[in-house]
N, C-alpha and C positions, 0 to 999 in steps of 0.2 A: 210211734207217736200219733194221737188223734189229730183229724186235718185239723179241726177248730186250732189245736194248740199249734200246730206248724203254721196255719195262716197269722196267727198273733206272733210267731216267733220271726217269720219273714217280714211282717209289715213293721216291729221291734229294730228288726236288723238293718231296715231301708228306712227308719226313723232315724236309726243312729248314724248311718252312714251320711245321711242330711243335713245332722246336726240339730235334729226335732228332736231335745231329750226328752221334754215332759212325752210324747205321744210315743217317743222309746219304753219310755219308764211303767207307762200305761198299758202296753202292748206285751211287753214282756213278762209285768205281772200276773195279765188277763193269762198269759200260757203259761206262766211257773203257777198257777192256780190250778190249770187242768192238768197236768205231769208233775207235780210238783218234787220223784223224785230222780229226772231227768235233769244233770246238773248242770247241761251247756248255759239251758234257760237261766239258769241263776247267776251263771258268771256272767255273761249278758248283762242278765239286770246290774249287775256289781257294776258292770262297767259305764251302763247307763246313771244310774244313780252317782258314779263318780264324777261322769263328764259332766250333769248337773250339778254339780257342786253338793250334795247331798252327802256326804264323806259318814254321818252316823249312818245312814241307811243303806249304804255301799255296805261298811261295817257288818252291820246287822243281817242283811242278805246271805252274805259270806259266813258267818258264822251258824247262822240258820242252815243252809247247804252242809255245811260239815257236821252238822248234830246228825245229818238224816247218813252218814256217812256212807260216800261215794265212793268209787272205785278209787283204787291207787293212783290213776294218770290226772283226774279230774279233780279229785284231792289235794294234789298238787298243783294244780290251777288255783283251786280256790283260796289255797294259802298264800301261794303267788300275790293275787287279786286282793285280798285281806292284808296281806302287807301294803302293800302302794297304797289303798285306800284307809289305811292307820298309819303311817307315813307322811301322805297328804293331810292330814288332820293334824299333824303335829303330834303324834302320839309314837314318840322314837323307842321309848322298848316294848310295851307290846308289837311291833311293827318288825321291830329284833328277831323277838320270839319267833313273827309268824317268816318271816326269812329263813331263820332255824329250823322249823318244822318242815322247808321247801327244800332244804341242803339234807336235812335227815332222810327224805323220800327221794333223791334223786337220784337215781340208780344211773352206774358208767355210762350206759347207752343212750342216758333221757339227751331230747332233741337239743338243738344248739340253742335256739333260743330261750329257752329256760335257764340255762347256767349263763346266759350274757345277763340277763335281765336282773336273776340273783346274783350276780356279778354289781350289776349296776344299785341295786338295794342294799347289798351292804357296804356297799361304798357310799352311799346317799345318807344311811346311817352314820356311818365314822364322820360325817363332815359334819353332818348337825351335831355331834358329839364332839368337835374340833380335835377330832385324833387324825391328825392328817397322815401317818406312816400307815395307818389300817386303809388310809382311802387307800393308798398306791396296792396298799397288799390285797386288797377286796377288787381291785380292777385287776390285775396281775393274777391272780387265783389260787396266791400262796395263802397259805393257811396260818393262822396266827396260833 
């Protein structure tokens, strides 16, 4: 990665951790412009753009990222990150989908936090859907 982009991506990352999202969102962009197809940058920005309440441009990012299509683990991020920020918009089946796309890639081994999280998403789905036997079975990891 060029410094330029790693100094935008670190002063991004110490924006977010602060709770500065516009100068996250700013920061982040300035380096997903010089790497643009380095995906960590993007998921970043998704997340900055999220925690700004910005949930189309979370969206957008996320989608963007996956057209330039990233490696398998970061893929899986990004769908991840594309859910919860189509989820948090109130947008319950595209958010479905992008949950389904994370459960289709998620190979036995992927890390623990991934399958809690998709755990916790399609269980965040069935309640807005008020199928509450899916919430129990979406927390629980039974399959429907």
């Amino acid at each position: 990665m060029a410094i330029a982009a790693k100094r935008y991506l670190d002063r991004g990352l110490a924006a977010l951790r602060s709770g500065d999202h516009a100068t996250a969102v700013e920061a982040l962009t300035s380096a997903g412009q010089l790497v643009p197809a380095y995906a960590p940058v993007s998921q970043w920005l998704v997340v900055a753009h999220a925690r700004a309440g910005a949930l189309n441009e979370a969206v957008a990012v996320a989608q963007q990222a996956l057209a330039r299509a990233p490696g398998q683990r970061d893929a899986m991020w990004l769908w991840l990150l594309l859910a919860e920020a189509l989820l948090a918009a109130g947008r319950v089946r595209p958010a479905a989908e992008a949950y389904d796309q994370v459960a289709a890639m998620l190979a036995a081994d992927a890390q623990a936090d991934v399958r809690v999280r998709l755990a916790m998403g399609r269980a965040r789905i069935a309640a807005a859907q008020r199928q509450w036997p899916a919430v129990v079975d979406a927390l629980l990891g039974r399959a429907r």
